[in-house]
C-alpha positions as CSV (number, residue, x, y, z in Angstrom):
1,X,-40.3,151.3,-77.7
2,X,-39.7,152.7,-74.4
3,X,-38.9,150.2,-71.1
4,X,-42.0,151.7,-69.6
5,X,-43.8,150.5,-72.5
6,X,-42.6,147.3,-72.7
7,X,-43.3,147.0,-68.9
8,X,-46.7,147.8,-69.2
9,X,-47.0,145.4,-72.4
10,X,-45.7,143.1,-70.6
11,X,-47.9,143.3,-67.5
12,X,-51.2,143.1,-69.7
13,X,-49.7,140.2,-71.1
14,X,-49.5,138.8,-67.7
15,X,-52.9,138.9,-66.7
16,X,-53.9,137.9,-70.1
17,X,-51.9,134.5,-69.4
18,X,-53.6,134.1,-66.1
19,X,-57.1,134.8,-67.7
20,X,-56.5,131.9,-70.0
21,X,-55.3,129.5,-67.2
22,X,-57.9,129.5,-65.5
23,X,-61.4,128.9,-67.9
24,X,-63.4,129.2,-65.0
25,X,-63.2,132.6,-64.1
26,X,-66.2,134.7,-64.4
27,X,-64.7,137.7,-66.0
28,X,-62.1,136.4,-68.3
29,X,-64.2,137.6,-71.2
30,X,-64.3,140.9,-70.2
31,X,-60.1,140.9,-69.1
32,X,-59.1,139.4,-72.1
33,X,-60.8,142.1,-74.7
34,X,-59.7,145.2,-71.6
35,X,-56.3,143.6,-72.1
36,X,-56.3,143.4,-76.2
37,X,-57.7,146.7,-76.0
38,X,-55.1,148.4,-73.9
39,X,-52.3,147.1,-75.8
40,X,-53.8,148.6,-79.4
41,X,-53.7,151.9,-77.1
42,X,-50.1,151.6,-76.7
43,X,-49.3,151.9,-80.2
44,X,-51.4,154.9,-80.9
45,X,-49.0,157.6,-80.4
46,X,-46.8,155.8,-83.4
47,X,-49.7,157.2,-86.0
48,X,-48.9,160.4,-85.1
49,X,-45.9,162.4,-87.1
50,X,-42.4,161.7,-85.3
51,X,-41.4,165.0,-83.3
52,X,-42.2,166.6,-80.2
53,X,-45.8,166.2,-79.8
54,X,-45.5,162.0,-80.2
55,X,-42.8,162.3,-77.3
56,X,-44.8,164.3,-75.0
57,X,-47.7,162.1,-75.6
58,X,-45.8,159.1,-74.7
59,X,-44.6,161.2,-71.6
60,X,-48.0,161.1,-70.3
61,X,-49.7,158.4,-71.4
62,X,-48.8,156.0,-68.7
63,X,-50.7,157.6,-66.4
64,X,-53.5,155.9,-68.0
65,X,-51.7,152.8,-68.2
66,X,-51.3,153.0,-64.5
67,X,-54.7,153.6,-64.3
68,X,-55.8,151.1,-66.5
69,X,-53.3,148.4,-65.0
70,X,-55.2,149.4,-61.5
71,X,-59.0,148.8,-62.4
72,X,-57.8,145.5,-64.8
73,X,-56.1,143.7,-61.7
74,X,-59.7,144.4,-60.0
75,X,-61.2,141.5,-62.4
76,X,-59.1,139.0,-61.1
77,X,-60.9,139.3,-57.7
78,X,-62.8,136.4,-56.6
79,X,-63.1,135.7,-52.8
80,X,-61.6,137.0,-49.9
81,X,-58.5,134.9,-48.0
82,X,-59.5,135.4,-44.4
83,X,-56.6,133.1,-43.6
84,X,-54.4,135.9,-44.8
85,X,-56.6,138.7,-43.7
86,X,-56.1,137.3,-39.8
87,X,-52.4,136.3,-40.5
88,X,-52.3,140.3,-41.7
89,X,-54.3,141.4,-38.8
90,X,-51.5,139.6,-36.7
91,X,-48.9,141.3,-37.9
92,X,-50.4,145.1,-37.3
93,X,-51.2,144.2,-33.7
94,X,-47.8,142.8,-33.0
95,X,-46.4,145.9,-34.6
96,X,-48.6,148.1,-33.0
97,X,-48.2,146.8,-29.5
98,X,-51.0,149.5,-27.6
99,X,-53.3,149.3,-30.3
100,X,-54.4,151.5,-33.6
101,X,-57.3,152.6,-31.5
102,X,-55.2,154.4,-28.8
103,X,-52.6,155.9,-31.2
104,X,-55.8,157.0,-33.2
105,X,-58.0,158.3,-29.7
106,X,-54.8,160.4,-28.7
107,X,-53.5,161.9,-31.9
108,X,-54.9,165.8,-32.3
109,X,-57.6,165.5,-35.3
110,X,-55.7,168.1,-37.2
111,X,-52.8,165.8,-37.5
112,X,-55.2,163.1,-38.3
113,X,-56.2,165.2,-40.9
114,X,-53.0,165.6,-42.5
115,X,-52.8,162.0,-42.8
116,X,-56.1,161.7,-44.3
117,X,-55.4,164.4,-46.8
118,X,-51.7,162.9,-47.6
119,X,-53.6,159.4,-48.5
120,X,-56.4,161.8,-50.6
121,X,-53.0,163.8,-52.6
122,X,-51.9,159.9,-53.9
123,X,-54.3,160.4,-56.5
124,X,-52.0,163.4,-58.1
125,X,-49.0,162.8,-56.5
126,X,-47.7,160.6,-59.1
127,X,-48.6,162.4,-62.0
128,X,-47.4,165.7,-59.9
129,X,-44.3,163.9,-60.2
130,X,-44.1,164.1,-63.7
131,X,-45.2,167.3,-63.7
132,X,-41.9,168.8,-61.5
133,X,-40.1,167.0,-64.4
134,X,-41.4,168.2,-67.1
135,X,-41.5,171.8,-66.1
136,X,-37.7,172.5,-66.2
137,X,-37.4,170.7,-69.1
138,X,-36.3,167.2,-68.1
139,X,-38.8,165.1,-70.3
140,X,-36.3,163.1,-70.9
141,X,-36.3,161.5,-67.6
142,X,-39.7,160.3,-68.4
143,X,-39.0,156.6,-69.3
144,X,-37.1,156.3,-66.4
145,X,-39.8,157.4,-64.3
146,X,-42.2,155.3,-65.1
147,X,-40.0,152.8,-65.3
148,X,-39.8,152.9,-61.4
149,X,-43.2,154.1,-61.2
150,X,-44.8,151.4,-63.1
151,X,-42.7,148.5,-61.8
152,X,-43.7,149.4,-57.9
153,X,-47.4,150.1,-59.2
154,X,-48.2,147.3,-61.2
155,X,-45.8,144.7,-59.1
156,X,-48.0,145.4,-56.5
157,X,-51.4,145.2,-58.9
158,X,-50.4,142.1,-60.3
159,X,-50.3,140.3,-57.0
160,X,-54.0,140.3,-56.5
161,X,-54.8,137.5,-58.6
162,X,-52.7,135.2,-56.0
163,X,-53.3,136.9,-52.7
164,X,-56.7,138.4,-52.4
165,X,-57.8,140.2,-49.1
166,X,-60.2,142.9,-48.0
167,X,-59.1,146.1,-46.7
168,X,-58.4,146.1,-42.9
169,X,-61.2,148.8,-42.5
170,X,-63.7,146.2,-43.8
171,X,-62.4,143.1,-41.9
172,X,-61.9,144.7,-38.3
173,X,-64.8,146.3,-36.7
174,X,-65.7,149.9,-36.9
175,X,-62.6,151.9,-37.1
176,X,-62.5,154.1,-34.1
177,X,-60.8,157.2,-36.9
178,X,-64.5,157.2,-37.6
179,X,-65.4,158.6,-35.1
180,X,-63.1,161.7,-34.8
181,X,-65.6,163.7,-37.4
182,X,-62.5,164.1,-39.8
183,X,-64.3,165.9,-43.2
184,X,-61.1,164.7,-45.4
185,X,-61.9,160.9,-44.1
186,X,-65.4,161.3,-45.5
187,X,-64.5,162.5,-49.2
188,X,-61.8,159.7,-48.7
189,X,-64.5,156.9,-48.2
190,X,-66.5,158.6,-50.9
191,X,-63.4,158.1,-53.3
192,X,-62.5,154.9,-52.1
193,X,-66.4,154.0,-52.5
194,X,-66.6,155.1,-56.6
195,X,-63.2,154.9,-57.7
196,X,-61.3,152.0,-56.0
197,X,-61.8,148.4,-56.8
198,X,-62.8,147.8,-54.0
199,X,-60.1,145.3,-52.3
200,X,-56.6,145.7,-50.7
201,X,-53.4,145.4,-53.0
202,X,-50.4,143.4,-51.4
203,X,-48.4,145.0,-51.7
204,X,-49.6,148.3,-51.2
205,X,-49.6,150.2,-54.7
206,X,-50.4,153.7,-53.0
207,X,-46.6,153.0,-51.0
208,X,-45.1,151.4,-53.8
209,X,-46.1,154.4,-56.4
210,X,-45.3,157.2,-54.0
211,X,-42.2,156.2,-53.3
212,X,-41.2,155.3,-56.8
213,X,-42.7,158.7,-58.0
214,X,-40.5,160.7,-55.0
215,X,-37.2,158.5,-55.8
216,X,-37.8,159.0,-59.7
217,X,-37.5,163.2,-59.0
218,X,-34.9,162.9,-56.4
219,X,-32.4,161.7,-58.8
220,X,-33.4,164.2,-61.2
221,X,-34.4,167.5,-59.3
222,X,-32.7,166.9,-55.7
223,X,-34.1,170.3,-54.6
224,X,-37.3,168.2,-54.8
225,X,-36.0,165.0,-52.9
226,X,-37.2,166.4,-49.2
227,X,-40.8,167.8,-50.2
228,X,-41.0,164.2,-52.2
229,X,-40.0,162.0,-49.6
230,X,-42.1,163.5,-46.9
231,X,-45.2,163.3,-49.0
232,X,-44.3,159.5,-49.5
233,X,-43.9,158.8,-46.2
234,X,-46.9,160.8,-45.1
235,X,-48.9,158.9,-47.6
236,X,-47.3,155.8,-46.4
237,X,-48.8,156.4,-42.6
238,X,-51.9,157.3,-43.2
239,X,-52.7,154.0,-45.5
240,X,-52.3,152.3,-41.9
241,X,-53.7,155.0,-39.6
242,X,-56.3,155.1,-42.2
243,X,-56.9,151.0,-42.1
244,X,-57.2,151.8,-46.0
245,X,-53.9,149.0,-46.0
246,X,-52.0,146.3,-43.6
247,X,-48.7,147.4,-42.4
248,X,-47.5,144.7,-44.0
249,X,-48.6,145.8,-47.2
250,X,-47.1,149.5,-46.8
251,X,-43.5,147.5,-45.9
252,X,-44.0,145.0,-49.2
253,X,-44.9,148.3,-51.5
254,X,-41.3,149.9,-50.3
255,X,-39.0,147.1,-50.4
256,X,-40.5,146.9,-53.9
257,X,-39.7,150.2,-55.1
258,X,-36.6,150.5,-53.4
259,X,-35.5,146.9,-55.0
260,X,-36.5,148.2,-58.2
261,X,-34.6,151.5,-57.7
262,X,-31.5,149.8,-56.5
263,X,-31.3,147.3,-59.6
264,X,-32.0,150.6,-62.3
265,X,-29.1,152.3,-60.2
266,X,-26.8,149.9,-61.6
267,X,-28.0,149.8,-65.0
């Protein structure tokens, strides 16, 4: 078995052990056969004949576990903390001294834009990590990208069962980006309308998995560590500028990754 697999094995059993702690949650049915189910998926691959086409299945397959891990944590949802939302809230306006709403009223829309389409790229940007990987030939660097990738991703999933909070954009009041007639904001509500959960990750997984992702190909294809790192810190802004995130929970997602990096540098 592969560390990313026994990361992700042991994540799923993680949220397993909290669905049977705690009886009285209303979808612990339903977590507890996604969990059992997800964990017969990781031993697929092993039917198939040993060789190259197993490998390159497990090279891609936790993509979906990342996936999976996401839309699972979801279940463990029960009512906002508006205690922690405010105490949050506190933090972004002592960071932001002036306001979100003046940085957002005087920055041009097509930079605004940028940012909104840098938050819209998260959904590939991961698995374009891979990708840059994989196309010169160095699959085996796989594990230890999703390794990285996972940890950030699903450290920051698996805190929603203790610390559950609403996205800024639903706590504050209209947010004044809204206004600016952005098209890329639209399709990015649209997304986060149909394909989110629906509430706010601390720490931020869309930080925590960019910036694993770009590290992951930095030490691997360095001609790729600029292009990376300013994706992951574009994607990093405009989950604040956005109010898709707390600043708090964009600085949680990196001193995540970067923890996790550190430690596998020593390894």
């Amino acid at each position: 078995m592969r560390a990313s697999e026994w990361l992700t094995i042991a994540y799923f059993a993680y949220l397993g052990l909290i669905a049977l702690m705690r009886p009285a949650m209303a979808r612990r049915r339903r977590a507890l056969l996604a969990i059992a189910a997800l964990i017969a998926v990781l031993f697929v691959p092993f039917a198939l004949p040993p060789g190259p086409l197993r490998e390159r299945v497990r090279d891609w397959l936790p993509a979906g576990y990342l996936l999976a891990g996401y839309w699972l944590s979801g279940l463990y949802f029960t009512a906002p903390m508006p205690r922690v939302e405010q105490r949050f809230l506190s933090f972004d306006h002592l960071l932001y001294r002036n306001g979100l709403t003046n940085i957002v009223a005087h920055t041009p829309a097509m930079l605004l834009d940028v940012f909104e389409f840098a938050y819209l790229s998260c959904f590939i940007f991961v698995p374009g990590g891979m990708l840059i990987l994989a196309l010169p030939g160095h699959e085996a660097s796989a594990d230890r990208f999703w390794t990285l990738v996972l940890a950030g991703e699903f450290g920051s999933f698996g805190v929603l069962p203790w610390i559950q909070t609403r996205p800024p954009r639903d706590v504050e009041p209209p947010d004044p980006i809204n206004t600016r007639g952005l098209i890329v904001r639209r399709l990015n509500l649209y997304m986060c309308g149909t394909t989110s959960i629906g509430w706010n990750t601390f720490p931020s997984g869309h930080v925590a998995g960019a910036l694993a992702a770009a590290l992951a190909v930095a030490d691997v294809v360095p001609a790729a560590a600029i292009p990376m790192t300013a994706g992951a810190v574009l994607i990093a802004i405009s989950t604040v500028i956005g109010r898709y995130h707390y600043a708090v929970d964009g600085i949680a997602g990196a001193l995540l990754t970067l923890s996790v990096w550190g430690f596998m540098q020593v390894l």
